[in-house]
N, CA, C and O atoms as CSV, one atom per row, in Angstrom:
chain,resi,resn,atom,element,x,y,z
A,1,UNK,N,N,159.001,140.788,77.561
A,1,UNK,CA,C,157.946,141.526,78.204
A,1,UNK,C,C,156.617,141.067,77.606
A,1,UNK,O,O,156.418,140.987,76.393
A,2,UNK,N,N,155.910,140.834,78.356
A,2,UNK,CA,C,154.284,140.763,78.149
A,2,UNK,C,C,153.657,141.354,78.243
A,2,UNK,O,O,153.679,141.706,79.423
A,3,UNK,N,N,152.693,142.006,77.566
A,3,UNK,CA,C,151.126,142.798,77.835
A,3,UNK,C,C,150.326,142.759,77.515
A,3,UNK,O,O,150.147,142.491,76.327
A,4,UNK,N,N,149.082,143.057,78.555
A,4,UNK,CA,C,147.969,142.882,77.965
A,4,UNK,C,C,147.153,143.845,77.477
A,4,UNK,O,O,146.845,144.747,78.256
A,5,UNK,N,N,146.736,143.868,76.394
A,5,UNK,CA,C,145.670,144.728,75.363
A,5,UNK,C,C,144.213,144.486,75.839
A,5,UNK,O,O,143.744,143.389,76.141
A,6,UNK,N,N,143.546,145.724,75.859
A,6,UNK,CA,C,142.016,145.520,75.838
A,6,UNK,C,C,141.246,145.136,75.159
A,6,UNK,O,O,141.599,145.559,74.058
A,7,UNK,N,N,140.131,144.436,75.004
A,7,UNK,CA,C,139.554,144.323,73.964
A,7,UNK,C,C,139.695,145.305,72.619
A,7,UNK,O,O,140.198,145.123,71.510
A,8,UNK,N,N,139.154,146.196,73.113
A,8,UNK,CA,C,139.107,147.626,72.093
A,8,UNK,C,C,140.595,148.015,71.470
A,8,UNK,O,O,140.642,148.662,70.424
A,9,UNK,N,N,141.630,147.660,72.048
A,9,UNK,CA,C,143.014,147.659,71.878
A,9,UNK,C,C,143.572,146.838,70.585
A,9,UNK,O,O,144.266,147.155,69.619
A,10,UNK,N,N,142.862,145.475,71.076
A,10,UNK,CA,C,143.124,143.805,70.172
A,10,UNK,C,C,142.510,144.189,69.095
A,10,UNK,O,O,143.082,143.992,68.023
A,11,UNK,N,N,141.181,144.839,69.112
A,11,UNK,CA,C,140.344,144.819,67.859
A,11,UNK,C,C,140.456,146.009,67.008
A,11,UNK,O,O,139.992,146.105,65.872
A,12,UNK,N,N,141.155,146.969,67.692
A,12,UNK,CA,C,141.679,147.981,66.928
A,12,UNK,C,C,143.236,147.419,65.626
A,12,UNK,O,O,143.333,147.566,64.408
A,13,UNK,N,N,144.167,146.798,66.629
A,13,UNK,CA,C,145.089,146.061,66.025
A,13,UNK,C,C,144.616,145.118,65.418
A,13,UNK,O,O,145.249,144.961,64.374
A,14,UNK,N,N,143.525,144.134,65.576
A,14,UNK,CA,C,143.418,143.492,64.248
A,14,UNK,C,C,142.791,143.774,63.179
A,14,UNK,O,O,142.758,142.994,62.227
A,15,UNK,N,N,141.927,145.478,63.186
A,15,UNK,CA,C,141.532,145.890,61.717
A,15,UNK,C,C,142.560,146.227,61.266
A,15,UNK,O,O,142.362,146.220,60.051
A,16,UNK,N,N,143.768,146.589,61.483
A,16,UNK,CA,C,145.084,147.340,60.687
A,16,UNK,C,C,145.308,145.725,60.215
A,16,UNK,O,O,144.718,145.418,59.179
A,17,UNK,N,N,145.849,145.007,60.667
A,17,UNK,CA,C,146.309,144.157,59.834
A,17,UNK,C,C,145.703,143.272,59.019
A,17,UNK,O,O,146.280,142.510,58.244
A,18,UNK,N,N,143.665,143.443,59.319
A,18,UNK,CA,C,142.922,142.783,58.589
A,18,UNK,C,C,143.185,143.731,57.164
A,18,UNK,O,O,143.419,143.238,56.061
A,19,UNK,N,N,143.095,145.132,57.440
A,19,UNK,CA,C,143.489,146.039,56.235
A,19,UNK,C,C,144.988,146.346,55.182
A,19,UNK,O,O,145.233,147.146,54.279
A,20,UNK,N,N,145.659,145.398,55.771
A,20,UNK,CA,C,146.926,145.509,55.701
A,20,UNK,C,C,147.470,146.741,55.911
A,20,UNK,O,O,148.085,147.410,55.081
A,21,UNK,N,N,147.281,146.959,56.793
A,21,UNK,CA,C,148.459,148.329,56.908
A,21,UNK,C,C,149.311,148.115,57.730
A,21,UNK,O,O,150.267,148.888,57.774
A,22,UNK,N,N,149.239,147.031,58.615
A,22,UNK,CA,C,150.407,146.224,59.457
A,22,UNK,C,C,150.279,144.595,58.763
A,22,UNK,O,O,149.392,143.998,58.152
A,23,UNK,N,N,151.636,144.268,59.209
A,23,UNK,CA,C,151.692,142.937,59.207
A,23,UNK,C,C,150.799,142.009,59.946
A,23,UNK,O,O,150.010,141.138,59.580
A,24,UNK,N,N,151.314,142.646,61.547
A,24,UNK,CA,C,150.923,141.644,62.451
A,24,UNK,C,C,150.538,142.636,63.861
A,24,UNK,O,O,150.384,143.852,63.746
A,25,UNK,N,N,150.433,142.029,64.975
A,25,UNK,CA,C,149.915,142.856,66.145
A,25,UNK,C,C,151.283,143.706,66.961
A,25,UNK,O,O,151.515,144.864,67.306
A,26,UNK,N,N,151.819,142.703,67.007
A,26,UNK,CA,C,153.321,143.309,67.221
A,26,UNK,C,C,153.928,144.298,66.596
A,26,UNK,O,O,154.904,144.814,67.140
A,27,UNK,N,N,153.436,144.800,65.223
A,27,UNK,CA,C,153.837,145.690,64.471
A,27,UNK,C,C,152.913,147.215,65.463
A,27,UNK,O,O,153.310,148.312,65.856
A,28,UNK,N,N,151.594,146.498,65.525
A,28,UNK,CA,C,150.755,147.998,66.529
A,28,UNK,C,C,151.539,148.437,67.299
A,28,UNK,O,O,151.997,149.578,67.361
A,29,UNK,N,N,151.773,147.387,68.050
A,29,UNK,CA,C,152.246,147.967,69.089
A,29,UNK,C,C,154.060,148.604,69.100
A,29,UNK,O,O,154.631,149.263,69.969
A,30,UNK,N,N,154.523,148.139,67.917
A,30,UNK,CA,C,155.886,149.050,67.827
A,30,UNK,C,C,155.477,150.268,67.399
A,30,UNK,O,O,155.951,151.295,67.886
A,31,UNK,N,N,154.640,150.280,66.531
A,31,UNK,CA,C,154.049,151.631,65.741
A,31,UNK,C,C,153.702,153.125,66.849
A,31,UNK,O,O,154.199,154.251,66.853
A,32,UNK,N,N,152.484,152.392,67.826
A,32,UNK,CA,C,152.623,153.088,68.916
A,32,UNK,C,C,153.280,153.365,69.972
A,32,UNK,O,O,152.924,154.240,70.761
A,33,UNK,N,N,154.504,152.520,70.133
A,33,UNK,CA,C,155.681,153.077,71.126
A,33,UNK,C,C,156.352,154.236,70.664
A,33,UNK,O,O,156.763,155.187,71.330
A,34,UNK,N,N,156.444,153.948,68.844
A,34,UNK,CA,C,157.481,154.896,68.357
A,34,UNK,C,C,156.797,156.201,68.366
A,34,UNK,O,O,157.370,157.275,68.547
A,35,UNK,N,N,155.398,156.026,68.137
A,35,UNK,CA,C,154.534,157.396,68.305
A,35,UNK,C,C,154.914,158.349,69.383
A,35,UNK,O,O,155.415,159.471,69.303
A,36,UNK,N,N,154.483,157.491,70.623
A,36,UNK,CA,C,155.025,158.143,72.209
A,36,UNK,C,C,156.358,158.312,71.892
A,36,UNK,O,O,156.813,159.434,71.666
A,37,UNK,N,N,157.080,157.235,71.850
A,37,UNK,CA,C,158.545,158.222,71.701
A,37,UNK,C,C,158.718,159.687,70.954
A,37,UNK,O,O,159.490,160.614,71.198
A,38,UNK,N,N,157.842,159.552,70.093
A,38,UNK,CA,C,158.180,161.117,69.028
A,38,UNK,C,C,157.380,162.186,69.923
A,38,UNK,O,O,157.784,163.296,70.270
A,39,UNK,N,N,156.244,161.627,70.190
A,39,UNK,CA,C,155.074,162.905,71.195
A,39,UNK,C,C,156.058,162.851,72.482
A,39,UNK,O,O,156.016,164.026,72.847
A,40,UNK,N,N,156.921,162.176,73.386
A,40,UNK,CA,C,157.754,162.479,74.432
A,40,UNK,C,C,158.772,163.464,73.949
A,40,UNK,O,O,159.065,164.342,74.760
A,41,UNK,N,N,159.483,163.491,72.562
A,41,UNK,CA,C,160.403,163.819,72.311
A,41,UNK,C,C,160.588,165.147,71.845
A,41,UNK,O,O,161.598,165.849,71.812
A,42,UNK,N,N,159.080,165.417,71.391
A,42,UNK,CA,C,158.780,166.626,71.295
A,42,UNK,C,C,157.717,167.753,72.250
A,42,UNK,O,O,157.232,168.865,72.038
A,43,UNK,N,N,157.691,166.758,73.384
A,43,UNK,CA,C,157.074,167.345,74.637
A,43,UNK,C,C,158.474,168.131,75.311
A,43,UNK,O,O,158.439,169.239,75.847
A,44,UNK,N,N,159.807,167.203,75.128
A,44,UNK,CA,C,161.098,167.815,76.025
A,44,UNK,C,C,161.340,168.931,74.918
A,44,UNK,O,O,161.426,170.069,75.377
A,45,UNK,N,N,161.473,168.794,73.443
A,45,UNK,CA,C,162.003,169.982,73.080
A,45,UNK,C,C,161.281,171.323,73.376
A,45,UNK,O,O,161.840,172.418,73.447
A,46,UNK,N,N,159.660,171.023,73.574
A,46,UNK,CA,C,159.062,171.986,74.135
A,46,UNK,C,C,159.534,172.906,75.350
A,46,UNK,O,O,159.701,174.105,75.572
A,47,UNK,N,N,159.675,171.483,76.126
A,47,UNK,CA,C,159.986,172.296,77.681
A,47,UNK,C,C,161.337,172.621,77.743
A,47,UNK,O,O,161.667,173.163,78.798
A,48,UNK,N,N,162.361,172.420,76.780
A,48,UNK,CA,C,163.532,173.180,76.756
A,48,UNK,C,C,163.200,174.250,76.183
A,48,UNK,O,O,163.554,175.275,76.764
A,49,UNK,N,N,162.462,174.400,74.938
A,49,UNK,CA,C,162.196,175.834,74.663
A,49,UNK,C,C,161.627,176.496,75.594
A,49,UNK,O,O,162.263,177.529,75.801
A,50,UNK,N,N,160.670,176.390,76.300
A,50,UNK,CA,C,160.013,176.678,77.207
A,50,UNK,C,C,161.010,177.310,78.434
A,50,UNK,O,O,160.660,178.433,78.798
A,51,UNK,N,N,162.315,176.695,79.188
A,51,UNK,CA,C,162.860,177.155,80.069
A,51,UNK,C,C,164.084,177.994,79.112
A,51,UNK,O,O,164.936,178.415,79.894
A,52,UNK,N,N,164.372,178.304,77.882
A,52,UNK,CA,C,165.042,178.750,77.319
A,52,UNK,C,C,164.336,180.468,77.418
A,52,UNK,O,O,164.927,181.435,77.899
A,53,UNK,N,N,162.961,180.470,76.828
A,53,UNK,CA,C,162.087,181.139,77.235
A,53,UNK,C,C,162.053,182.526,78.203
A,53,UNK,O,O,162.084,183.740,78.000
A,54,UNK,N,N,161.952,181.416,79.650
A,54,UNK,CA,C,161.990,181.679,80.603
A,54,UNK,C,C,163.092,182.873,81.136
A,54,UNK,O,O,162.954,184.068,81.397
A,55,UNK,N,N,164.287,181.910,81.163
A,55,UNK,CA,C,165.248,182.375,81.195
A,55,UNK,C,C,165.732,183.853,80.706
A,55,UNK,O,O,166.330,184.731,81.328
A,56,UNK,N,N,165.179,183.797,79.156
A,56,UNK,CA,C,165.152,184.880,78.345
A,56,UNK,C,C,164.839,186.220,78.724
A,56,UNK,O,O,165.617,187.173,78.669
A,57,UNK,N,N,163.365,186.241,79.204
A,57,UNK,CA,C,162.174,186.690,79.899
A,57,UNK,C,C,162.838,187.254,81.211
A,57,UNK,O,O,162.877,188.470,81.401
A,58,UNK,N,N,163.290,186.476,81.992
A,58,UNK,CA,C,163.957,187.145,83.072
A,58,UNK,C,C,165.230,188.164,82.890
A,58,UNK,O,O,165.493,189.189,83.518
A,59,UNK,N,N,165.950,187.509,81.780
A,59,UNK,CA,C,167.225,188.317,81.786
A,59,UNK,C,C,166.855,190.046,81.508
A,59,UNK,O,O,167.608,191.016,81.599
A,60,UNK,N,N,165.127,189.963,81.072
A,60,UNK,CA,C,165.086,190.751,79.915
A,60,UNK,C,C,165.565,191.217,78.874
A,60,UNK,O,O,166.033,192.310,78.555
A,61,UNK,N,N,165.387,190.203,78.344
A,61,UNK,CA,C,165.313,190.205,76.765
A,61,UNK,C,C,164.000,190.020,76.450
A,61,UNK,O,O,163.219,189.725,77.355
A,62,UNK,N,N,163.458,190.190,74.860
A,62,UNK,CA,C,161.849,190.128,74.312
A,62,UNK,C,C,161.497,191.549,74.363
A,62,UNK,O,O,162.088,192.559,74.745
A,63,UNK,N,N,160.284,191.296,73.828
A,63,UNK,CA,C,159.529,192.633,73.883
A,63,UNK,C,C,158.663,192.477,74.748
A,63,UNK,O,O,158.295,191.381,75.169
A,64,UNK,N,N,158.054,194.059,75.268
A,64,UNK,CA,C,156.591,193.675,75.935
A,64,UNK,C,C,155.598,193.415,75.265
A,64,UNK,O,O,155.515,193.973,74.171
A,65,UNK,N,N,154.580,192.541,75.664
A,65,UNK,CA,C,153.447,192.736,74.662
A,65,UNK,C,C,152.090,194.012,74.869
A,65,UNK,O,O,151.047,194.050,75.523
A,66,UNK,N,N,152.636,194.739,74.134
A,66,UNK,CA,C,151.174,195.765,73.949
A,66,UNK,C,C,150.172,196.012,72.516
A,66,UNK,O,O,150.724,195.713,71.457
A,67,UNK,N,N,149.133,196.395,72.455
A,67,UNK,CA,C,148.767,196.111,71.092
A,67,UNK,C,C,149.620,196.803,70.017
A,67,UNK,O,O,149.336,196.673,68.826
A,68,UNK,N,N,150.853,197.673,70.509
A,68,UNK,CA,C,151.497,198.687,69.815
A,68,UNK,C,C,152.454,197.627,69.387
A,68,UNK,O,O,152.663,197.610,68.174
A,69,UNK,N,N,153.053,196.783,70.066
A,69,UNK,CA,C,154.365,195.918,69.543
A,69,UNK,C,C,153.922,195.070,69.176
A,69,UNK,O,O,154.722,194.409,68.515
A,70,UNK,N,N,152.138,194.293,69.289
A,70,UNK,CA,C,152.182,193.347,68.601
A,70,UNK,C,C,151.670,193.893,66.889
A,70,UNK,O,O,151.553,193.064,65.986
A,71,UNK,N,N,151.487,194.946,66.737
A,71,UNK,CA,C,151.123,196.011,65.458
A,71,UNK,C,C,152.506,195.653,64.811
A,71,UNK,O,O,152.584,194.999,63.771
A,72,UNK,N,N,153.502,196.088,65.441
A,72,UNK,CA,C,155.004,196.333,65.081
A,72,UNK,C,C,155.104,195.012,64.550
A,72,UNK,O,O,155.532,194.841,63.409
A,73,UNK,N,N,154.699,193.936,65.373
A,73,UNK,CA,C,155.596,192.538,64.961
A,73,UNK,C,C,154.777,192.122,64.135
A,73,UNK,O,O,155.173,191.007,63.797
A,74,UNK,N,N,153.821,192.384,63.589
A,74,UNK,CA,C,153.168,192.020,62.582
A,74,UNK,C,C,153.463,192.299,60.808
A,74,UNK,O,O,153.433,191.717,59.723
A,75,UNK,N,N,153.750,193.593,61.424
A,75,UNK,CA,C,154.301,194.285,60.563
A,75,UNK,C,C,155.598,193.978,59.787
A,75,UNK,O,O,155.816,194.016,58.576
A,76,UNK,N,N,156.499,193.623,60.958
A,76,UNK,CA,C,157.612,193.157,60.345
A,76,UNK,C,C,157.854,191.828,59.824
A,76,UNK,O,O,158.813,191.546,59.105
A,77,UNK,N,N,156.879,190.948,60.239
A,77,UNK,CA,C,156.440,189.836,59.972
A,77,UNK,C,C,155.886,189.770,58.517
A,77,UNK,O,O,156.203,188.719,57.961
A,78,UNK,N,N,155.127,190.635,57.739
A,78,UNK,CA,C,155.000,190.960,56.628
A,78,UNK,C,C,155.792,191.305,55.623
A,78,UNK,O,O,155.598,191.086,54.427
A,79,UNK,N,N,156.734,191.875,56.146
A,79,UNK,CA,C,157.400,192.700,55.451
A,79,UNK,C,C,158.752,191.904,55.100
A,79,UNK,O,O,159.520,192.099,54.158
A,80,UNK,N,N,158.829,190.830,56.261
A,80,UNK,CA,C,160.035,189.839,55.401
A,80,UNK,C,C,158.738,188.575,54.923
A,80,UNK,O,O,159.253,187.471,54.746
A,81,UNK,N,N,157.998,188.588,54.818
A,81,UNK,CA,C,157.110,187.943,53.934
A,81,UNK,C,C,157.049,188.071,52.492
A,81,UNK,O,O,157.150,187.184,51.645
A,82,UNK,N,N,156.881,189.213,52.361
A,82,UNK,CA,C,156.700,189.715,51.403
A,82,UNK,C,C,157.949,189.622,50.509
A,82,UNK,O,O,157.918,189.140,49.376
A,83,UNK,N,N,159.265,190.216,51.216
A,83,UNK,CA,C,160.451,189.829,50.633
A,83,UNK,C,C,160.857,188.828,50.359
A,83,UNK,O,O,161.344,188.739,49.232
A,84,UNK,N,N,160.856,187.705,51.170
A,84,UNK,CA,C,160.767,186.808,50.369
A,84,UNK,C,C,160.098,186.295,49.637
A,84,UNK,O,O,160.739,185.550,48.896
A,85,UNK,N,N,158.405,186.323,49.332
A,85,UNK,CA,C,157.933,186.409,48.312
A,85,UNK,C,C,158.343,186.520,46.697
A,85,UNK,O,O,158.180,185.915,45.637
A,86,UNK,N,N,158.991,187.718,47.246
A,86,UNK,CA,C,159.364,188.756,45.831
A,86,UNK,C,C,160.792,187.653,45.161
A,86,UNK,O,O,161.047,187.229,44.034
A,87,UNK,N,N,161.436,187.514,46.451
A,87,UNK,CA,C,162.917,187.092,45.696
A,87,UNK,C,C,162.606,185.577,45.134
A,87,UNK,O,O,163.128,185.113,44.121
A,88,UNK,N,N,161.686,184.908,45.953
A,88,UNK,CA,C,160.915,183.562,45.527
A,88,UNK,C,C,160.768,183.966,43.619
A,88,UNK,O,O,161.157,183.314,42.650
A,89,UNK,N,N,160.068,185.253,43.696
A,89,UNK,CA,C,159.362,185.285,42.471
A,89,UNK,C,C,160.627,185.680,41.281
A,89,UNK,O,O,160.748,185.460,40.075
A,90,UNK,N,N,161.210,186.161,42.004
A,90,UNK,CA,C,162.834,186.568,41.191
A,90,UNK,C,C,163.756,185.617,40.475
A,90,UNK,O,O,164.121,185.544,39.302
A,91,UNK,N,N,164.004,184.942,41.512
A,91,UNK,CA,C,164.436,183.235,41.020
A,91,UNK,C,C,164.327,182.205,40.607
A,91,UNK,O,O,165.049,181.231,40.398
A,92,UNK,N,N,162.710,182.651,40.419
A,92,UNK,CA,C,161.984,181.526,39.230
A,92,UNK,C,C,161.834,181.850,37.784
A,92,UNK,O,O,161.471,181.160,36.831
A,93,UNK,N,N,162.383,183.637,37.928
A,93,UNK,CA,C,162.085,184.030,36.370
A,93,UNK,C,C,163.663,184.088,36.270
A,93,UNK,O,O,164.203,184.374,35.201
């Protein structure tokens, strides 16, 4: 496969390897495939969470959100914070 790079593309890839942080140009451009692969890969786990979600939501399950349950979930959110905190602090002495 062949491609072509933009100027701004070429000259971006050749300060990395003028800096050594790549070898060569071919290295850019694996560098940034593998990038997209990881940002694709964690775009799908999104949208599986996302229709997992969904799903959820319909079955009803979740809470509603009112400022009363998000009080609540805060709360409880603290409160195993805190516990573990404590046992953090337990197991170091």
């Amino acid at each position: 496969m062949q491609i072509e790079l933009t100027s701004d593309q070429k000259a971006f890839a050749r300060r990395a390897v003028d800096s050594r942080r790549l070898q060569n140009e071919e290295d850019a451009v694996r560098e940034a495939l593998a990038l997209w692969e990881d940002r694709e890969r964690r775009r799908l786990e999104f949208l599986a969470s996302l229709d997992r979600a969904e799903a959820s939501a319909a079955r009803g399950e979740g809470r509603p959100i009112t400022p009363e349950s998000m009080r609540e979930l805060a709360s409880e959110v603290k409160a195993r914070g805190r516990a573990r905190f404590i046992a953090q602090q337990a197991s170091q002495q």
